[in-house]
C-alpha positions in Angstrom: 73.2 12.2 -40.8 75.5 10.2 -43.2 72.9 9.2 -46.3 75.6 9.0 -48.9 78.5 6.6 -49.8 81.1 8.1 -51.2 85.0 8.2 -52.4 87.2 10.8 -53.9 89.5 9.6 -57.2 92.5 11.5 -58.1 90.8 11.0 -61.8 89.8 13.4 -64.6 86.1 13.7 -64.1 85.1 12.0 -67.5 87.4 8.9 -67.2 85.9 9.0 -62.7 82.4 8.9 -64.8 83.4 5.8 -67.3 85.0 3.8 -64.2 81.9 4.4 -62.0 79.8 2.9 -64.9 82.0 0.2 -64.9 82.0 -0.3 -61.0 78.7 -0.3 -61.4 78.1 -2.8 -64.2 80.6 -5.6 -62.1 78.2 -5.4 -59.2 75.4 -6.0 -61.1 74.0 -2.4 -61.6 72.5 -1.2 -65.1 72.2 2.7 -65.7 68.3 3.1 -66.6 69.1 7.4 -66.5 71.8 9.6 -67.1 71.0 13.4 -65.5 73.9 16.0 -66.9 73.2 18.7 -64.1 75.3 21.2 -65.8 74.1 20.8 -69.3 70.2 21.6 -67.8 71.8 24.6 -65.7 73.2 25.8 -68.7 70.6 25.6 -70.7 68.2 26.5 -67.7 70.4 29.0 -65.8 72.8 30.2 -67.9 77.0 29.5 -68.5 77.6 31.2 -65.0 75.2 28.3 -63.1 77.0 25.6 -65.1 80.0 26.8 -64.2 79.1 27.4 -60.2 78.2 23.3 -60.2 80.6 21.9 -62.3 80.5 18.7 -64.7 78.2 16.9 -62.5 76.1 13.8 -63.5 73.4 11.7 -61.7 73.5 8.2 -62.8 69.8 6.4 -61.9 72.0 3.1 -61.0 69.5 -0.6 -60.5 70.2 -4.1 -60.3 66.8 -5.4 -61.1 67.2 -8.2 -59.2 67.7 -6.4 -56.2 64.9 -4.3 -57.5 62.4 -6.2 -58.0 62.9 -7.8 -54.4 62.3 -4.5 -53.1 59.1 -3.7 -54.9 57.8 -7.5 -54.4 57.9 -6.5 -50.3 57.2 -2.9 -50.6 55.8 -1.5 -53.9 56.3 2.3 -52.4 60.2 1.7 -52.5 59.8 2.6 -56.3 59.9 5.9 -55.1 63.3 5.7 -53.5 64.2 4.2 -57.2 66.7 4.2 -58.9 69.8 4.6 -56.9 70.8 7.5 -57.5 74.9 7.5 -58.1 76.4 11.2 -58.5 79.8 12.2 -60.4 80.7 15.1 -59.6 84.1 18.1 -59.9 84.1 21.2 -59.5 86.2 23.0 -62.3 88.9 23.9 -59.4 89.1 20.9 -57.9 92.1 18.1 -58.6 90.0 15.0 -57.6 86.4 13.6 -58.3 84.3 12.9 -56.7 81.7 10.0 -56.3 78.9 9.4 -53.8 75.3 6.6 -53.9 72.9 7.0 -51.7 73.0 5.1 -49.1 70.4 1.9 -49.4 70.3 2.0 -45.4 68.2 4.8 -45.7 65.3 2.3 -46.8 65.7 0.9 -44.1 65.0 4.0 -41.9 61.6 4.0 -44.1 60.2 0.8 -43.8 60.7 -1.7 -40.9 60.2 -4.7 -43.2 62.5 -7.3 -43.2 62.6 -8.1 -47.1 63.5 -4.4 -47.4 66.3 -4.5 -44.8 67.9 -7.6 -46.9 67.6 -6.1 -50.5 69.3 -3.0 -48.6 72.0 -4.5 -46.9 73.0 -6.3 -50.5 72.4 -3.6 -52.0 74.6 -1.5 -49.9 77.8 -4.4 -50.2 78.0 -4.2 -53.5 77.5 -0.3 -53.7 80.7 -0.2 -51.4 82.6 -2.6 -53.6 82.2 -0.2 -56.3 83.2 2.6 -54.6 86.5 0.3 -53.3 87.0 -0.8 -56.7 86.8 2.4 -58.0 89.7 3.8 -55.0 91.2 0.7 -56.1 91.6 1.8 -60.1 93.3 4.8 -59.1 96.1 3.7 -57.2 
């Protein structure tokens, strides 16, 4: 099962992190939370964890618009919020890489029709990111 978009840039993984804010921000999408992974493994787990996962960031991406569509038919989608958006390279990789959750996966929760809309916008403009974001490295 498939519960991710995603796309790999041939960018360094701190200028891949600024462009997906910016993808973000043109489709509408504020960053509410910023998760460093391997700064909390590091300071969890130790240099050798950081290290294992790499520079790898969650970004807790939402359009409140879309948001507030989703809790007005459904106030248990808070739970599936915000969309979570992950940055993330390993320190032997030559490419970054980028993946959302997929907003279908709602869908697969809830058989509400309010729910199905918010995630089918939701998902097009989560995909135009990710195209826009190919798009900047070409």
């Amino acid at each position: 099962m498939t519960y991710t978009l995603a796309t790999t840039v041939a960018l360094p993984w701190a200028e891949a992190l600024e462009r997906t804010r910016e993808a973000l921000a043109a489709q509408g999408f504020g960053i509410l939370t910023e998760i460093n992974i391997r700064s909390a493994f590091e300071a969890k787990l130790g240099p050798e964890a950081a290290d294992a996962v790499g520079d790898y960031v969650i970004l807790g991406a939402c359009n409140p618009t879309l948001a507030s569509r989703a809790l007005a038919a459904e106030p248990q989608m808070g739970a599936l919020l915000p969309c979570n958006v992950v940055v993330r390279r390993n320190s032997l990789a030559d490419s970054t890489t980028v993946e959302a959750i997929d907003p279908q996966t709602m869908v697969q929760l809830s058989n509400t029709a309010a729910v199905k809309e918010v995630a089918d916008d939701a998902a097009t403009r989560l995909r135009k990111a990710m195209t826009a974001l190919g798009e900047a490295t070409e």
